[in-house]
N, C-alpha and C positions, 0 to 999 in steps of 0.2 A: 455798632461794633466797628470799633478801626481794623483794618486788614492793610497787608502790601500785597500790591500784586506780582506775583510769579510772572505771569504770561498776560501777553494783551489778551483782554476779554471784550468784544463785544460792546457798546453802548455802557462802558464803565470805564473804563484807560487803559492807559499802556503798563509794560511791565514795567515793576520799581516805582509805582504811583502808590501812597497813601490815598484811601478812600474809607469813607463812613460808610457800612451800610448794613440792610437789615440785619438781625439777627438772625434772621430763619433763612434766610437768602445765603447768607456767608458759610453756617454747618448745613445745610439739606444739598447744596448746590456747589459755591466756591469750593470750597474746601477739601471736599470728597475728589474732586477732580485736578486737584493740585494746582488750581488757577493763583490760591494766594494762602496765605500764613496771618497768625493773626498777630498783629502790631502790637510787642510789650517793650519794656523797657530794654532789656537785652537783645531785642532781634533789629535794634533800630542800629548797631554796629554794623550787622550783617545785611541790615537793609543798605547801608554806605558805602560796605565793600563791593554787593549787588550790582547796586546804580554805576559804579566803576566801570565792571565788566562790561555793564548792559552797554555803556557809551560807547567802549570800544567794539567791542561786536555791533553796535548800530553802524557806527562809523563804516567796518568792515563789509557791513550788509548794503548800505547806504552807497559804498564805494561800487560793488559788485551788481548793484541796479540801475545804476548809474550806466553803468558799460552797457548791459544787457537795454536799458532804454533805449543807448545809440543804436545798438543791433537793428532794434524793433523798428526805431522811425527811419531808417535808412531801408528796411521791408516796407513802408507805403503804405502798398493795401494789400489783402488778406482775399483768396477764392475760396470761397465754399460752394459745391455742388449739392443743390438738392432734391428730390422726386418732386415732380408735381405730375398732377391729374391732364387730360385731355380740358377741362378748363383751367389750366394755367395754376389752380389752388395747390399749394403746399399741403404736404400730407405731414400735420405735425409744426411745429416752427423751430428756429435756430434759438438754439440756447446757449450760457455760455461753456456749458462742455464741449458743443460743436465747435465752436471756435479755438479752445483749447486744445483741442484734437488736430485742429487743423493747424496752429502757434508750433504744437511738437512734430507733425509732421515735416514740418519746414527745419525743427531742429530748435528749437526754444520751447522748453519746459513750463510754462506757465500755468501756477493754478486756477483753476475756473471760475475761484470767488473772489481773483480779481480782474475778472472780464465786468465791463459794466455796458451793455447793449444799450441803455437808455432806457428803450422800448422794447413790445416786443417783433419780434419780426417775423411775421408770417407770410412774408408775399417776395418774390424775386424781387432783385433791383440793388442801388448801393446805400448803403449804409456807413454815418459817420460812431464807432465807437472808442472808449476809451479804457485801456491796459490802468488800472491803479495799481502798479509793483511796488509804492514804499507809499509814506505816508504824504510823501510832497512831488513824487515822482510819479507823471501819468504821462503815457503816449499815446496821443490819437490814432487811429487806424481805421484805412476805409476798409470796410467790409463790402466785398462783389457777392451778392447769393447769387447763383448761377442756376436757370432751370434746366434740370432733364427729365425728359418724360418719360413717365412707367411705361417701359414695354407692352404689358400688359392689356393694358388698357388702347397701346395703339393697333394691335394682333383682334383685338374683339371685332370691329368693324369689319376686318377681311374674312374673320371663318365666317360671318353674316352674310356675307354678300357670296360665301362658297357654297352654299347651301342654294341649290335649287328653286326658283317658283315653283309653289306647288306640291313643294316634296318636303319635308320638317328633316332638320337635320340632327341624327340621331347620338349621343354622346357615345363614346367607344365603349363602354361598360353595357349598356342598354344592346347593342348590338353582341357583344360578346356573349350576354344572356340570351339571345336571342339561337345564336346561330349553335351553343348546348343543347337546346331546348331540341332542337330540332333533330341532331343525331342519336 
């Protein structure tokens, strides 16, 4: 079944592409989601006048990622702090939301599916990734993960060592039962 496509989809093309494709694919799936129209003899006008648009709004988009690229690579590199354990492990890894989180922090909007880590990254240290903002427009960015340790885990060793030889040191709930019981 020939379709045009509305909106880039995915591992199929861009918007304003002519493409062949299943039958069952195009009504179960394209279609319902307004991704594309199906290609008859009267829509191939309005496919013409479409591609028109499309160029100048690329153009427009193309212009405004362009700026926002310079933004980015004049930014360098990127901090992220993250938990790690008493042995240095990340609790969880950086993803590309983390990063985008941190892109809007700074004041740049970036969606997260076009962060590309490469890898994935579970461990402190620097990391080279790359921004895909258009289709020919990519910034490098070193990424800093920065470790901070859970408090938590650093507090355990001192009530350990608060507690007595000899004497078991008794959680405040256990003692609070304790000291009812008694009056």
């Amino acid at each position: 079944m020939k379709v045009i496509l509305q909106k880039d989809v995915p591992n199929l093309g861009d918007a304003g592409e002519v493409k062949d494709v299943a039958a069952g694919y195009a009504r179960n799936y394209l279609i319902p989601r307004n991704f594309v129209i199906v290609a008859q003899a009267g829509s191939t006008r309005a496919l013409e006048h479409q591609q028109q648009l499309m160029a100048r709004q690329a153009a427009k988009r193309t212009k405004v990622m362009q700026g926002l690229a310079g933004e980015l690579s004049a930014l360098g590199s990127l901090d992220v702090t993250v938990r790690v354990g008493a042995n240095g492990k990340m609790f969880g890894s950086v993803t590309p939301m983390v990063v985008a989180q941190a892109l809007a922090a700074k004041g740049h909007a970036i969606d997260r599916r076009k962060v590309d880590l490469g890898e994935r990254i579970r461990n402190p240290g620097t990391y080279n990734i790359k921004l895909r903002l258009a289709e020919k427009i990519h910034v490098p960015l070193t990424l800093n993960v920065i470790a901070e340790h859970d408090p938590e885990e650093e507090w355990a060793p001192i009530v350990e060592e608060r507690a007595r030889p000899g004497q078991e040191a008794e959680p405040s709930e256990a003692a609070a039962e304790k000291e009812a019981d008694s009056e």
